[in-house]
BAGULUM-217619 format. One record per atom (N, C-alpha, C): residue in three letters; z, y, x. Coordinates in steps of 0.02 Angstrom, whole numbers, padded with zeros to 5 digits, always signed. Atoms other than C-alpha are relative to their C-alpha. Layout:
# BAGULUM-217619
ALAZYX/...
END
This chain:
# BAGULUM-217619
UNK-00024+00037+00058/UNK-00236+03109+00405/UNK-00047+00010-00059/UNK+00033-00014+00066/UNK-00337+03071+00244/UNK+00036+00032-00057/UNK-00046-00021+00081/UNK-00282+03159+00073/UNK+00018-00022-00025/UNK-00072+00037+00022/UNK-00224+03010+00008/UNK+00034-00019+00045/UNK-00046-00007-00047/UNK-00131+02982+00164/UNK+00054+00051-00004/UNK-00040-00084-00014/UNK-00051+03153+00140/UNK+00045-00025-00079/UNK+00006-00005+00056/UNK-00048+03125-00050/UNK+00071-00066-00015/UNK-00037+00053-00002/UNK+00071+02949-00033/UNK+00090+00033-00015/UNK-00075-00023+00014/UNK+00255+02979-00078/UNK+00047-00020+00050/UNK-00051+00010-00052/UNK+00396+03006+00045/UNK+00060+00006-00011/UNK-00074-00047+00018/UNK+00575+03025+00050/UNK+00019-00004+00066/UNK-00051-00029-00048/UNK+00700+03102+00152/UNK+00081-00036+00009/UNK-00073+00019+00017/UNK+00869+03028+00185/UNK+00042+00047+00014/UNK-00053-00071+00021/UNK+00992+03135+00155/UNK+00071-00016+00009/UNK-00062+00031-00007/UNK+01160+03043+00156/UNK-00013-00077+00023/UNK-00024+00074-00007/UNK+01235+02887+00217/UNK+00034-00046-00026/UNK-00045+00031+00049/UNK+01279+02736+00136/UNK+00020-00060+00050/UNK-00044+00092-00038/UNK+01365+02553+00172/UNK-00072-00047+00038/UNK+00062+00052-00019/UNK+01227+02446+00287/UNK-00080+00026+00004/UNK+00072-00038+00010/UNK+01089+02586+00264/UNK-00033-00032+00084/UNK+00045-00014-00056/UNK+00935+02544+00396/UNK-00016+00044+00011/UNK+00034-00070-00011/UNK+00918+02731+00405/UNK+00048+00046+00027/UNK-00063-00063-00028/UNK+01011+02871+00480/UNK-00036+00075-00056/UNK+00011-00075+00047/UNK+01022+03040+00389/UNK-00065+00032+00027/UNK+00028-00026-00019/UNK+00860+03133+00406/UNK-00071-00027+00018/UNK+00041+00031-00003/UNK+00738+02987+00414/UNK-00054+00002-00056/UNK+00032-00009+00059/UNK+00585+02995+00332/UNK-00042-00072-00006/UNK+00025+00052+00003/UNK+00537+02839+00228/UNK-00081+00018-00051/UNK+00061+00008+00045/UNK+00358+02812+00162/UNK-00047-00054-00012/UNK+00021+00076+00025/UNK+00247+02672+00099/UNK-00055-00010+00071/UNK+00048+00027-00053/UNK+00138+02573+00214/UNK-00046-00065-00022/UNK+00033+00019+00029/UNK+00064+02501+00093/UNK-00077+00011-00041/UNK+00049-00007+00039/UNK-00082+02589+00030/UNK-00008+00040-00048/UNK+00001-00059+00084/UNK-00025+02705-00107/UNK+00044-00024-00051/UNK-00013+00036+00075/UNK+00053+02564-00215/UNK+00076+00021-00015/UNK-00065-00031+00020/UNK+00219+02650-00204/UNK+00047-00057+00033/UNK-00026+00040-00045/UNK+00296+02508-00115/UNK-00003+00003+00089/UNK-00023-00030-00032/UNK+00381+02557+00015/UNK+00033-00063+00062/UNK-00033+00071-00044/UNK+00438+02413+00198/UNK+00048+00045+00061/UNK-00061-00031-00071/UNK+00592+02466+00292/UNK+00011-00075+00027/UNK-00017+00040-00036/UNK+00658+02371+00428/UNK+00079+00017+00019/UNK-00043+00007-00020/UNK+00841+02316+00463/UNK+00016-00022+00057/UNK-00001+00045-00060/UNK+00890+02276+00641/UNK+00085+00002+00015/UNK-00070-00013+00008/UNK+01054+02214+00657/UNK+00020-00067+00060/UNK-00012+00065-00032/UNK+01166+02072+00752/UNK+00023-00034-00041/UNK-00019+00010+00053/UNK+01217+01934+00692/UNK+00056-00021+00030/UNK-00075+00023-00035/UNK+01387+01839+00717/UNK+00001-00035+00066/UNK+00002+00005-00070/UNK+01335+01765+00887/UNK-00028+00053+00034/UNK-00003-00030-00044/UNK+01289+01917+00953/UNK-00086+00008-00006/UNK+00076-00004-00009/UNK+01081+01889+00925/UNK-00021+00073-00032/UNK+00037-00086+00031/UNK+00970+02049+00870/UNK-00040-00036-00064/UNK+00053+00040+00052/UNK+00884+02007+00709/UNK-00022+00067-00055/UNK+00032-00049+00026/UNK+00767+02096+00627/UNK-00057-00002-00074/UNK+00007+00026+00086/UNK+00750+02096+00417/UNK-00057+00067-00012/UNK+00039-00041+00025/UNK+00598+02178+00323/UNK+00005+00018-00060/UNK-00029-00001+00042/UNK+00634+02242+00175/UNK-00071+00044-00053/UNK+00050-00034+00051/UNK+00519+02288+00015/UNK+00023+00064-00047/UNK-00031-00047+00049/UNK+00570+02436-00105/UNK-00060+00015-00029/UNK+00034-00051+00044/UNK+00467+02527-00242/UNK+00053+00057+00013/UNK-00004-00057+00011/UNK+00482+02699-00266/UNK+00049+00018-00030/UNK-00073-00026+00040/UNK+00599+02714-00394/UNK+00050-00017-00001/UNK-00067+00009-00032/UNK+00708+02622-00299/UNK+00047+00070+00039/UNK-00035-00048-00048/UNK+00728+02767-00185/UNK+00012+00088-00071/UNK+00017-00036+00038/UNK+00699+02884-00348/UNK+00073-00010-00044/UNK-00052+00023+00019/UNK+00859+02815-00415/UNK+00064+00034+00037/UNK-00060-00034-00043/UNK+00977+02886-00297/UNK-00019+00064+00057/UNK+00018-00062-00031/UNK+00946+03078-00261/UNK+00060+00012+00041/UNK-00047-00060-00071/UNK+01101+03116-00175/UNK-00002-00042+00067/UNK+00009+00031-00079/UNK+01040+02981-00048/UNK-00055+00015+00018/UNK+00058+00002+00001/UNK+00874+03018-00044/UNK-00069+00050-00042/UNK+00020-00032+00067/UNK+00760+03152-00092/UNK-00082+00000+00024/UNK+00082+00011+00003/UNK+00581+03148-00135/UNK-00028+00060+00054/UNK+00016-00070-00019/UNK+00460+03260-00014/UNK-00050+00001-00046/UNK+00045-00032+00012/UNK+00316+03369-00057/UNK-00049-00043+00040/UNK+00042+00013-00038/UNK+00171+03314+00019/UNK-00026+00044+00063/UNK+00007-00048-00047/UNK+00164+03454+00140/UNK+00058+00005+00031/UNK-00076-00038-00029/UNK+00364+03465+00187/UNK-00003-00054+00065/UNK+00000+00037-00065/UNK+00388+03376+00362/UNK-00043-00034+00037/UNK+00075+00010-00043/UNK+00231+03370+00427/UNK-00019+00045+00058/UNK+00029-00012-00102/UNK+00145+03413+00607/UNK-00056+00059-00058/UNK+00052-00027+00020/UNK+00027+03560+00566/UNK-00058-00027+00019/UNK+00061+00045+00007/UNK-00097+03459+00632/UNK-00027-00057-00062/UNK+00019+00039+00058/UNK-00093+03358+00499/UNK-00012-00006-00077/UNK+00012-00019+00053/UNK-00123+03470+00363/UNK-00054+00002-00003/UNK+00057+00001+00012/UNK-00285+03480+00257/UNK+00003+00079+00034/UNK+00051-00076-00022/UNK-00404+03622+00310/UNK-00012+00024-00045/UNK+00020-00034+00070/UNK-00435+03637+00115/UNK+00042-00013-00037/UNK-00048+00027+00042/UNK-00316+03633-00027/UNK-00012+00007-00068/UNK+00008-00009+00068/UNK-00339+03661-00225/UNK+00029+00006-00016/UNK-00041-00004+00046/UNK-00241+03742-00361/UNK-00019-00045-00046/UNK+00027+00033+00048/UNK-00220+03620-00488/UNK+00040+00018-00051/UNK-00040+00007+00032/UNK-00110+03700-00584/UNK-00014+00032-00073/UNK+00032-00023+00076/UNK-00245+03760-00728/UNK-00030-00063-00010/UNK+00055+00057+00024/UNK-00307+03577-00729/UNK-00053-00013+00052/UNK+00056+00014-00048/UNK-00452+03478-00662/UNK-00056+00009+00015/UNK+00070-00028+00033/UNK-00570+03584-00762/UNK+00003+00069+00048/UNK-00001-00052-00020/UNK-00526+03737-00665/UNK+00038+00021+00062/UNK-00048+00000-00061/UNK-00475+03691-00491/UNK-00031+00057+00026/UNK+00008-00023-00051/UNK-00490+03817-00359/UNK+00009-00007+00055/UNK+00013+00038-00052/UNK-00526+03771-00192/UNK+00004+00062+00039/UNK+00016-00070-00070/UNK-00477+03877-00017/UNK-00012-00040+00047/UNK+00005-00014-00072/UNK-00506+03872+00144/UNK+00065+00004+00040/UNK-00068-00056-00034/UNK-00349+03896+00255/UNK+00001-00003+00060/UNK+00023-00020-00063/UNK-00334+03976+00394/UNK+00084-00008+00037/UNK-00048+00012-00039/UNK-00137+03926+00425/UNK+00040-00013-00050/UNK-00044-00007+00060/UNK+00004+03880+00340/UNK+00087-00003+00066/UNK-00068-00036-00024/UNK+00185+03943+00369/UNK+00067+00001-00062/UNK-00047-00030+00057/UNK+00345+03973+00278/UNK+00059+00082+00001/UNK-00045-00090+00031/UNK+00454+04139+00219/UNK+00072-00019+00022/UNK-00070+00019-00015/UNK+00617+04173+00236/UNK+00060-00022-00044/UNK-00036+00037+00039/UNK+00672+04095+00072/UNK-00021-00051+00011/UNK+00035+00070-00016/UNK+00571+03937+00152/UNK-00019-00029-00077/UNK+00056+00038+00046/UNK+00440+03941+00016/UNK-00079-00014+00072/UNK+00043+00015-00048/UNK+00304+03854+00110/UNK-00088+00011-00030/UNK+00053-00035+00026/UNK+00129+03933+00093/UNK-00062-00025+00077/UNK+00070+00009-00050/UNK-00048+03923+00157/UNK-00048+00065-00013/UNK+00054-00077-00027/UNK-00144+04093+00239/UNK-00084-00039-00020/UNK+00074+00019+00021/UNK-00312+04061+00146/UNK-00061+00072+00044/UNK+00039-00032-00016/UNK-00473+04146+00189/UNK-00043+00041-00082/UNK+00016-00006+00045/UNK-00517+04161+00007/UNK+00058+00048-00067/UNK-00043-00033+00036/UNK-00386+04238-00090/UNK+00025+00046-00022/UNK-00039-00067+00015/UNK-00329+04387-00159/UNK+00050+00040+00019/UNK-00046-00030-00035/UNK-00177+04392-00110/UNK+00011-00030+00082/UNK+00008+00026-00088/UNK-00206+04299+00061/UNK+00068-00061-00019/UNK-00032+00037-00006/UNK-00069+04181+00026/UNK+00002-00038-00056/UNK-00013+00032+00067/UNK-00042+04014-00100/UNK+00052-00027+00037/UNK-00048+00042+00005/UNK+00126+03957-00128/UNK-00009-00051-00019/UNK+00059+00058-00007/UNK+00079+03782-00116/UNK+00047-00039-00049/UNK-00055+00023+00061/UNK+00235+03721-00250/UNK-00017+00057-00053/UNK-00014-00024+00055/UNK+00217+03863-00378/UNK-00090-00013-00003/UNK+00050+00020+00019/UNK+00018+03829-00354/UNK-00017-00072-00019/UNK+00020+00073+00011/UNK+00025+03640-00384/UNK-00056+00005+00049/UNK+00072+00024-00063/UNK-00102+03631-00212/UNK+00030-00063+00008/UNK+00019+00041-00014/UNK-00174+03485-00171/UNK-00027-00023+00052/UNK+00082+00009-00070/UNK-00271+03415-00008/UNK-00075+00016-00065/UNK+00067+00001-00005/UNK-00456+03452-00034/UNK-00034-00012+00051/UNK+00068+00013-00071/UNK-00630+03429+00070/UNK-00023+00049+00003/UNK+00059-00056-00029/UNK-00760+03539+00130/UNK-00051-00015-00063/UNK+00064-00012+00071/UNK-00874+03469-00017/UNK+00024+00014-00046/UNK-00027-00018+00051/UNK-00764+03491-00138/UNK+00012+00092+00006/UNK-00006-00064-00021/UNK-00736+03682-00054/UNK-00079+00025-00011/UNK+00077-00020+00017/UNK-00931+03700-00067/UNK-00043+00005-00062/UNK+00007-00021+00085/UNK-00956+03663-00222/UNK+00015+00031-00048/UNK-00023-00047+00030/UNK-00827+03773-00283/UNK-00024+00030+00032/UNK+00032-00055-00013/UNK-00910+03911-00169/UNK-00078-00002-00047/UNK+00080+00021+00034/UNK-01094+03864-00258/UNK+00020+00012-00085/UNK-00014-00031+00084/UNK-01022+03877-00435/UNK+00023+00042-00012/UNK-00052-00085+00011/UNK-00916+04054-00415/UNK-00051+00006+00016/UNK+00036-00065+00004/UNK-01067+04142-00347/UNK-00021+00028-00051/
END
């Protein structure tokens, strides 16, 4: 997956409502590109009995509108470890003073804060919510190695 692939906004469904196309636990996200517009699909019958199948557009703050149906993820929460970056960035001093790791795994605790085992770090672990991490690259990881020495 690319970083803005990763980076795109998701939600979770969480409850059920009247006619929902979703079951509890579905995760909706855009397939559009980034633009925050978001295409579910309804498949339903109709009064003779046919299958028919409605596409449906939403923005974001459609689904941003109703948290107890729906809650925003992280960009890291219900994902395949395969499909995490290999690099990530604190951004949470700004864009002037990112720091860039390496990671060598990511896992969560048993308060399910979800973290990434860096190779770079002090304390060997970034909480990837109280660090504001980000996807990063390998050049962007190089270049921060080239300007700390």
């Amino acid at each position: 997956m690319t970083n803005e692939e990763l980076l795109e906004q998701r939600f979770k469904v969480i409850a059920d409502y009247p006619y929902s196309p979703h079951k509890i636990g579905d995760i909706i996200q855009s397939n559009h590109g980034g633009d925050g517009i978001h295409q579910t699909t309804i498949q339903y019958k109709d009064e003779f009995g046919e299958e028919i199948s409605q596409q449906n557009l939403c923005k974001s703050k459609s689904f941003e509108k109703y948290p107890t149906l729906f809650r925003k993820l992280e960009w890291w929460e219900e994902r395949d470890s395969d499909d995490l970056p290999e690099y990530i960035k604190n951004t949470l001093f700004g864009t002037k003073l990112w720091i860039v790791y390496k990671v060598i795994e990511y896992g969560s605790n048993t308060w399910k804060q979800f973290y990434a085992l860096t190779s770079d770090s002090k304390t060997g672990q970034i909480f990837l919510k109280n660090a504001e991490a980000i996807p990063s690259t390998e050049e962007e990881y190089l270049r921060y190695k080239e300007k700390t020495k």
